[in-house]
C-alpha positions in Angstrom: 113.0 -21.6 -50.7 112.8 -22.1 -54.3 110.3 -23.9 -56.8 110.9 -25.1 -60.2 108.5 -25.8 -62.6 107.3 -25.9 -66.9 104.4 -24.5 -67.5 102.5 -24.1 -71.1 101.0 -21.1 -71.7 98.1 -21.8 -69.7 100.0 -22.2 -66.6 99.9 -26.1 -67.0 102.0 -28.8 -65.7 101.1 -31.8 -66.5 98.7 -34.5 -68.4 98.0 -38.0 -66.6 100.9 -38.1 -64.6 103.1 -37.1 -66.8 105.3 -33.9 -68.1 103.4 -32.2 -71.0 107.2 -32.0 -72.9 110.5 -33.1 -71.9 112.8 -30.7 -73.2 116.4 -31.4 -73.0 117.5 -28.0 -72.1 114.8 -27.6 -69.0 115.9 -30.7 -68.2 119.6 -30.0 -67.8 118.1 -26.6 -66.5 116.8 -28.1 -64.0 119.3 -30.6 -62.9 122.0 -28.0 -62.7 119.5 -26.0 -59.9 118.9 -29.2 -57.8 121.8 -31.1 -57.9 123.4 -31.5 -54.6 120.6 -29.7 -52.9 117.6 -30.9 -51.0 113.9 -31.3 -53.6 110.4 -31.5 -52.0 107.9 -33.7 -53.7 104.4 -35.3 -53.6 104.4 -39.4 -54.3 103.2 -38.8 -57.8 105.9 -36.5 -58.5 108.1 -39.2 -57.6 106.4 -42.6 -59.1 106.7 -40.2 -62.2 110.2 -40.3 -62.7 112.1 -43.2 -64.3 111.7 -46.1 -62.2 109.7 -44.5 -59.5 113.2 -43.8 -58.3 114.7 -40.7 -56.6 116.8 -38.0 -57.9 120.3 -38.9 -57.7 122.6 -36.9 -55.6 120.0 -34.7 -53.9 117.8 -35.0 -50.7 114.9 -36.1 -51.9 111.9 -35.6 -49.7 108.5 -37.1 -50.4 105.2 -36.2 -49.0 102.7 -38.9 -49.1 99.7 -39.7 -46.5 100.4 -43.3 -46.8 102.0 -44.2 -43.7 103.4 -47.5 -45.5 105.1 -45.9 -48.2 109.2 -46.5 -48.7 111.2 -45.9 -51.3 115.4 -46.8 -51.4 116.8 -43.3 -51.1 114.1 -40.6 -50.2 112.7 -39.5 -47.0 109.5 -40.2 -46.7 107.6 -37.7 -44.7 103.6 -37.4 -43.9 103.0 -33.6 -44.1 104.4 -30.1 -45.5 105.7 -29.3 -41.4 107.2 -33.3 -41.4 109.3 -32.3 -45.1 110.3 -28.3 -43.3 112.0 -30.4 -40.5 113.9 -32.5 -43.0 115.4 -29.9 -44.9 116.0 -27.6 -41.7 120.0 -28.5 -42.4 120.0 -26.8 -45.7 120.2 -23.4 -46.8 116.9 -21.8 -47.4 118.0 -21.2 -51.1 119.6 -25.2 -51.8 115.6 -26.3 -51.3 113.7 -27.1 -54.3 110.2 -27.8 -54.5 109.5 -29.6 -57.7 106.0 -30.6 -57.6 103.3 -31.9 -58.1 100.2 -29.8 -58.2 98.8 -30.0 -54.9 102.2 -29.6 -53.2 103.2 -26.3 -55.3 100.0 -24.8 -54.2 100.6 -25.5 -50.3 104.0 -23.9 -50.7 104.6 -21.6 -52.8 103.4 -19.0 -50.0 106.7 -20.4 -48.6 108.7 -19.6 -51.3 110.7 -16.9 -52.3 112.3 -17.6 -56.1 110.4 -19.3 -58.7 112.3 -21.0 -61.3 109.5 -21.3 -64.6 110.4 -22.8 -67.9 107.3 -20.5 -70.1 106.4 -23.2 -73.4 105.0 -21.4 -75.8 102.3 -23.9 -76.6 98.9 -24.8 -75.2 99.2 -28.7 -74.1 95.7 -31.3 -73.2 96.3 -30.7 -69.1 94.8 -32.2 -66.0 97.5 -30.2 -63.5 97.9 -26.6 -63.6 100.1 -24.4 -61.4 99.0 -20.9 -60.3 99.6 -18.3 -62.7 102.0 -15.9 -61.1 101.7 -13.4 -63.5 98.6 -12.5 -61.8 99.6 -13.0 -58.4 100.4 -9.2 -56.7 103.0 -10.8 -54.1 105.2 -11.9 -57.3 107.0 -10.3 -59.8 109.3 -11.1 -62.7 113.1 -10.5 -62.0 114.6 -11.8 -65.2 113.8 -14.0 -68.8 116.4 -15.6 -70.9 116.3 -15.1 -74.6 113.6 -17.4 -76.4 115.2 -20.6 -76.6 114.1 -23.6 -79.7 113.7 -26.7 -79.6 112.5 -28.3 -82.3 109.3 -26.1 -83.2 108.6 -25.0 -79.6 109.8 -21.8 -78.5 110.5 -21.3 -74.6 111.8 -19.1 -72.4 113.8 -19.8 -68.8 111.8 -17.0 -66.4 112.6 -16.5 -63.0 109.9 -15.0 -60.5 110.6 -13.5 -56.6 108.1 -12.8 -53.9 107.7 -9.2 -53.3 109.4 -8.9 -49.6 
């Protein structure tokens, strides 16, 4: 499985809810990854999005403990074993997990590529993901060129658990 995720340079991921920076280029990064694939998410990941509404053409799985929760397109599921059963139709490496917080850190252990976007800039954060530069079991496999946009500098860095 994979995971996908911006962090600032303090391993952040978020402020209130929200992305610390929507840059265009992550963003199409990250749409060319998913698409047609199967994405793991918490609720708030979800509600985050435009409308509260799903990704379009992708599974879209979303954890949640509220056992009343719908949403028009997504599969709502109650726990990390309920969203594993729901993918169990995809290849291991066409599942994304895209957050939030809480969900990253309950598996990532079940991952084995990590897709980071590095900003180069220290954001106000409430969500932060685990730094994986200081995680043994994980190691840097390749980094794109600095990339610009406007006057943040980023780079596209992908991670892979030591087998």
């Amino acid at each position: 499985m994979n995971l996908i995720v911006a962090v600032d340079n303090n391993w952040a991921i978020g402020y209130q809810n929200r992305l610390l920076v929507r840059i265009p280029a992550d963003q199409r990064f990250f749409r060319d990854e998913t698409i047609h694939k199967a994405v793991i998410m918490g609720r708030k990941t979800l509600e985050s999005f435009p409308g509260g509404q799903p990704l379009k053409e992708r599974l879209n799985v979303v954890i949640t403990s509220n056992p009343t929760y719908k949403v028009k397109d997504a599969l709502i599921v109650k726990n990390i074993e309920e969203a594993l059963e729901a993918v169990k139709g995809y290849a291991s490496e066409d599942i994304y997990i895209i957050g939030g917080a809480t969900i990253y850190k309950q598996m990532l252990d079940l991952c084995d590529v990590a897709h980071v976007t590095k900003i180069d800039y220290a954001y106000e954060a409430d969500t932060y993901f685990p730094n994986l530069d200081e995680r043994p079991d994980w190691i840097l496999t390749g980094e794109s060129d600095e990339q610009t946009y406007y006057d943040l500098t980023y780079t596209f860095c992908k991670y892979e658990k030591k087998k």
